[in-house]
Every structure is written in structure tokens, then in C-alpha cells.
VEXDREN-2710 file (C-alpha; in Angstrom, 1 decimal):
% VEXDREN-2710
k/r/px/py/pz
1/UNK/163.4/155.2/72.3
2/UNK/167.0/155.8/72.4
3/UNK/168.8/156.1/68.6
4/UNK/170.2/152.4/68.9
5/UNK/166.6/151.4/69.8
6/UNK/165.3/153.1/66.3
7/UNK/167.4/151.3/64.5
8/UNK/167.0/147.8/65.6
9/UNK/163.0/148.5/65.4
10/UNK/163.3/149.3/61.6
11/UNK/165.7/146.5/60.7
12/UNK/163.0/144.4/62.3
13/UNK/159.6/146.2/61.0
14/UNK/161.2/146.2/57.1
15/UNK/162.3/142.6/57.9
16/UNK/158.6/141.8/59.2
17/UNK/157.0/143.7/55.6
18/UNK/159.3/141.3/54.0
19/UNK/158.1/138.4/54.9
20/UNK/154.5/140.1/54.9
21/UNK/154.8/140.1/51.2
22/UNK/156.0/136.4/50.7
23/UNK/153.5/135.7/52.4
24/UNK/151.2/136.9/50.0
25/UNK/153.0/135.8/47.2
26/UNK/152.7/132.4/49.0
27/UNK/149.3/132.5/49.8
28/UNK/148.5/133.4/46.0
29/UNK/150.1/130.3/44.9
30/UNK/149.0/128.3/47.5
31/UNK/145.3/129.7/46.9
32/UNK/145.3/130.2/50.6
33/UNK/142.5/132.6/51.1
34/UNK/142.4/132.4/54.7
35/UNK/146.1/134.0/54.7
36/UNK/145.7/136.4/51.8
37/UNK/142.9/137.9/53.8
38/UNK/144.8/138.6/56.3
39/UNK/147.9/139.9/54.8
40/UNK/145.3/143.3/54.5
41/UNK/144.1/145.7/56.4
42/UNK/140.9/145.6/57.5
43/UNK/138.4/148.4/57.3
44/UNK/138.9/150.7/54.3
45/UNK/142.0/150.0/52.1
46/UNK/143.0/150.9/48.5
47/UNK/143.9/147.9/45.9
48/UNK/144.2/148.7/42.2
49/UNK/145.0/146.2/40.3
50/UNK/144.1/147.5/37.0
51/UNK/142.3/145.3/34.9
52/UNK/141.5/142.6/37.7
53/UNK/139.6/146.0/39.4
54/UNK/139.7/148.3/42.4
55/UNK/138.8/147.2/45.7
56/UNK/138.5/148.9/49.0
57/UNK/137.9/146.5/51.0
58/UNK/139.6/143.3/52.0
59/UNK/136.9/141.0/51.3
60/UNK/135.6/142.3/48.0
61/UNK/139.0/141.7/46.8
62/UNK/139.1/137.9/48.2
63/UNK/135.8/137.2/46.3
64/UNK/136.9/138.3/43.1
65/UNK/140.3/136.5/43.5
66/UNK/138.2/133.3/44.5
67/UNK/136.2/133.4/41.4
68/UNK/139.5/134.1/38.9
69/UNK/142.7/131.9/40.4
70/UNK/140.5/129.5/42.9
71/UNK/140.5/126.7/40.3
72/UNK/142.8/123.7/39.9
73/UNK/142.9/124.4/36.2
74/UNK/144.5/127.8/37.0
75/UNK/148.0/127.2/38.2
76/UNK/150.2/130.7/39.7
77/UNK/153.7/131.6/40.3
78/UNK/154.3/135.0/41.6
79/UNK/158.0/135.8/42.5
80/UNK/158.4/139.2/44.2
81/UNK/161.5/140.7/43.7
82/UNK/163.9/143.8/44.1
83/UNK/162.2/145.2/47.5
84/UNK/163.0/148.7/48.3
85/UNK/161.4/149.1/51.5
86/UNK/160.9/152.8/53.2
87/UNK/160.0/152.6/56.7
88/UNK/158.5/155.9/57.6
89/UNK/158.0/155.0/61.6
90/UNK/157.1/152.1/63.8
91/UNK/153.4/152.4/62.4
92/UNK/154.1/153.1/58.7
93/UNK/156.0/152.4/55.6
94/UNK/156.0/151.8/51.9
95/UNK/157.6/149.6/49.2
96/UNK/158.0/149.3/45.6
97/UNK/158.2/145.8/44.5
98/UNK/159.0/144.0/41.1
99/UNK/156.7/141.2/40.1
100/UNK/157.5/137.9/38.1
101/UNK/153.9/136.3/37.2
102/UNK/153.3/133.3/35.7
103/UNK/149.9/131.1/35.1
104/UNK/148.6/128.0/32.8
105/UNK/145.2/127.5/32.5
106/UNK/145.4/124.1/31.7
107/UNK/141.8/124.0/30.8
108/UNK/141.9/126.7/27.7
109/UNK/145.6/125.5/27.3
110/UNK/146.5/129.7/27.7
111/UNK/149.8/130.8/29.5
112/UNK/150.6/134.1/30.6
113/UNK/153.5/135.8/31.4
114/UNK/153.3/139.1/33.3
115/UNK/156.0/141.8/35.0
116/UNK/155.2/144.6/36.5
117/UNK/155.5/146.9/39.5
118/UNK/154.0/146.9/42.8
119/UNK/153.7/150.4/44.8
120/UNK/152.8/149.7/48.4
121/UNK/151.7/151.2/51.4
122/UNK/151.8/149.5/55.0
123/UNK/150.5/150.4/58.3
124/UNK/150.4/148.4/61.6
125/UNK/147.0/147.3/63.0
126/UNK/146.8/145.2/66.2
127/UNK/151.0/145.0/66.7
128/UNK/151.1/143.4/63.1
129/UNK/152.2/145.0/59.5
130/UNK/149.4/144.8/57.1
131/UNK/148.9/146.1/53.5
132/UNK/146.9/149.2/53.3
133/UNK/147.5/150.1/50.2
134/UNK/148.9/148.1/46.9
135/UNK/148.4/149.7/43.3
136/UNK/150.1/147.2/40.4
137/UNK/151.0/148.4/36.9
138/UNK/152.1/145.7/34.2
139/UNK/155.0/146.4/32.7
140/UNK/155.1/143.5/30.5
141/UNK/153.5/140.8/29.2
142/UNK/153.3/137.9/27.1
143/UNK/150.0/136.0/26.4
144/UNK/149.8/132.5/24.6
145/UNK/147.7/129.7/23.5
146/UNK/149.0/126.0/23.6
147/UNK/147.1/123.9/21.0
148/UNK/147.8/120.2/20.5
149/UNK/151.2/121.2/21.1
150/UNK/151.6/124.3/19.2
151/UNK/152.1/127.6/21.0
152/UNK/150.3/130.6/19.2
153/UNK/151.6/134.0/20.8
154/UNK/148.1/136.5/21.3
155/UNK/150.0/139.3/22.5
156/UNK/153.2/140.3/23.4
157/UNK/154.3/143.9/24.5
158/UNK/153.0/146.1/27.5
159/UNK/149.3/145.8/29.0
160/UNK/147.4/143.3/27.5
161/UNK/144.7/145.1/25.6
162/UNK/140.7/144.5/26.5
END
């Protein structure tokens, strides 16, 4: 692969991880679990999401998602942000991405607020980019509670405690 060649196939791999993510981000929202499945690897991966848990394996980490966010109480907006993609070669690369989160329960009437950072590792598997590896730390958060119209704050600051 001449030089020119190179190029154009990282301009169109980081493009690819790109819209890999989105589609994640999407998929969350969307409570697509069909496409969040597939935005892994499959076989052994590594996802630490701290609290939520540590899974390595796709599937493990679909069934908890499905039992948290798979309600139509539990509304989610996650808006991924500030990409800086390394591509390492054709088969390989790595991102850190900042992460706007946002949910009502309208059920308990709580809303949280989260930022934080995304670290993550990519890897090709059947001609198609695929997370291998995503580790999340909160940076931020804000956690309230809407009674009858008045908001009580529960915690404000870093990582939500317990």
C-alpha cells in the first residue's frame, strides 16, 4: 500500500469508528439492543463501566443494560463528544471520548446528569470496526429528585457515592 493509499485508509477507518460510536450512542437512546450488540466485539472484550460493572463479554453486558435503561420510564441522552481518534493500523486503533449523559426516570421522578470520559480500544473483526475495549470514568455528576414539582439535589460533585 503505497503512502497516498495509507492515508486515505485512515481518513476512512477513523471516519468509520466515528460513526461506530454514534451508533452506540444512538442505539442507547434508541434502546436498540440488537445494534448495541453489535457495535462489540465478539468473543472476549473488556468493558468497565465502573459502578454499572465489568463485563467481558458482549452479551453479559446487553443483559445488564436490558434490565437498567430497557424501560419506558427510563428516558437517555448520551452525547459523545470531543473525539480524538488514534488509528494505530488498518486493524487497530483507540479513542478517548467525552460523554454528556442525561436520564429521567419518570417513575421515581429522579434525573441525573453525568460527564465523564470514555477510553477506547478498537479492532476490526469480519472487515468491520468494533469496540474491543471501552473503560468510562465519571467526571461529574449531578443527581436529583423531582417531587410534586420541587427539585431536591442528592448529590452533586464527582462519582456519585454507593
Amino acid at each position: 500500500m503505497n503512502a497516498i493509499e495509507q492515508r486515505l485508509q485512515r481518513l476512512e477507518d477513523i471516519e468509520a469508528i466515528r460513526q461506530l460510536k454514534a451508533r452506540y450512542f444512538h442505539a442507547c437512546d434508541a434502546k436498540d439492543v440488537a445494534v448495541i450488540r453489535d457495535c462489540f466485539g465478539s468473543g472476549e472484550i473488556h468493558i468497565d463501566y465502573g459502578a454499572i460493572g465489568q463485563f467481558h463479554a458482549r452479551e453479559d453486558f446487553v443483559a445488564v443494560y436490558v434490565e437498567m435503561a430497557c424501560h419506558p420510564h427510563v428516558i437517555d441522552m448520551h452525547h459523545g463528544q470531543n473525539a480524538q481518534i488514534h488509528w494505530e493500523s488498518a486493524e487497530r486503533a483507540s479513542a478517548v471520548w467525552d460523554l454528556y449523559f442525561f436520564q429521567v426516570n419518570t417513575q421515581t421522578g429522579m434525573l441525573t446528569q453525568l460527564a465523564g470520559i470514555y477510553q477506547d480500544r478498537y479492532g476490526k473483526q469480519d472487515g468491520r470496526w468494533v469496540i474491543v475495549e471501552t473503560i468510562f470514568a465519571v467526571t461529574s455528576s449531578l443527581i436529583s429528585q423531582n417531587d410534586a414539582g420541587i427539585l431536591k439535589v442528592l448529590h452533586a460533585g464527582a462519582a456519585p457515592v454507593g
